[in-house]
C-alpha positions in Angstrom: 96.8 77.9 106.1 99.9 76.2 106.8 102.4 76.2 103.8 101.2 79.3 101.5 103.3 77.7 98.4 101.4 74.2 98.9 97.8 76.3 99.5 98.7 78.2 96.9 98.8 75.4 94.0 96.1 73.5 95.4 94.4 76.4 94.5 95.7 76.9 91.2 95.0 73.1 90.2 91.5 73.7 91.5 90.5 76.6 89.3 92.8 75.4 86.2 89.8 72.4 86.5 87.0 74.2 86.9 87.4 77.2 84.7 90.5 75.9 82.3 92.7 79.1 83.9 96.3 78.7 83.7 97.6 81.6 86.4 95.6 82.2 89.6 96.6 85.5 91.2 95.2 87.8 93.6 92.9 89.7 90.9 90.9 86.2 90.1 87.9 86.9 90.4 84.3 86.0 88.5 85.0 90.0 87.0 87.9 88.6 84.7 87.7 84.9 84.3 85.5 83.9 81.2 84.1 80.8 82.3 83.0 81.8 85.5 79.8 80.8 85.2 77.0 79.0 87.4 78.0 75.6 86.9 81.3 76.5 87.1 81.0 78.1 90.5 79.3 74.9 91.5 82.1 72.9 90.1 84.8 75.2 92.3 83.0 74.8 95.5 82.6 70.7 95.3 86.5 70.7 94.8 87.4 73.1 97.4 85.4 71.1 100.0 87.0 67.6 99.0 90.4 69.0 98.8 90.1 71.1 101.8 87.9 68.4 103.2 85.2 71.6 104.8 81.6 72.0 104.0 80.3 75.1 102.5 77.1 76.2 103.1 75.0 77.5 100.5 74.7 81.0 101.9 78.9 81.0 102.0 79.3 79.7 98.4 77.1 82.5 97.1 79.9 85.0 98.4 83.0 83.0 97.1 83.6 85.1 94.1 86.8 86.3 94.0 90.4 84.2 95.2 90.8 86.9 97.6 87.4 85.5 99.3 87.7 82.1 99.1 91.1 82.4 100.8 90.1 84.2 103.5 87.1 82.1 104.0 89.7 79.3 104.2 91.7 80.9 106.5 88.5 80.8 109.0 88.0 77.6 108.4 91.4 76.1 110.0 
């Protein structure tokens, strides 16, 4: 994933968008952010492909609940 500090506001910038979260750590998950909701989740994965520039299938974005899973799927997709 290259520079972790970089990947790791990237992140940050991308869930402060869709969900309006200020702090992304490794406990983010759909359990304890509010907002987390359908649309939401939709709104996530359209950012993460355009600023990862990857396609996520369907069947992946269905399992991308959690910061600790959409980083590792990232990781995979280098």
């Amino acid at each position: 994933m290259g520079n972790t500090q970089n990947f790791d506001e990237r992140l940050q910038y991308l869930f402060k968008e869709a969900f309006g979260v200020d702090r992304v750590d490794d406990t983010t998950s759909v359990d304890n952010v509010d907002d987390w909701d359908s649309m939401g989740h939709v709104a996530l994965i359209l950012a993460l492909e355009r600023e990862f520039g990857i396609s996520i299938s369907p069947i992946d974005a269905v399992d991308l609940t959690s910061i600790k899973k959409i980083r590792s799927y990232l990781g995979r997709k280098e």
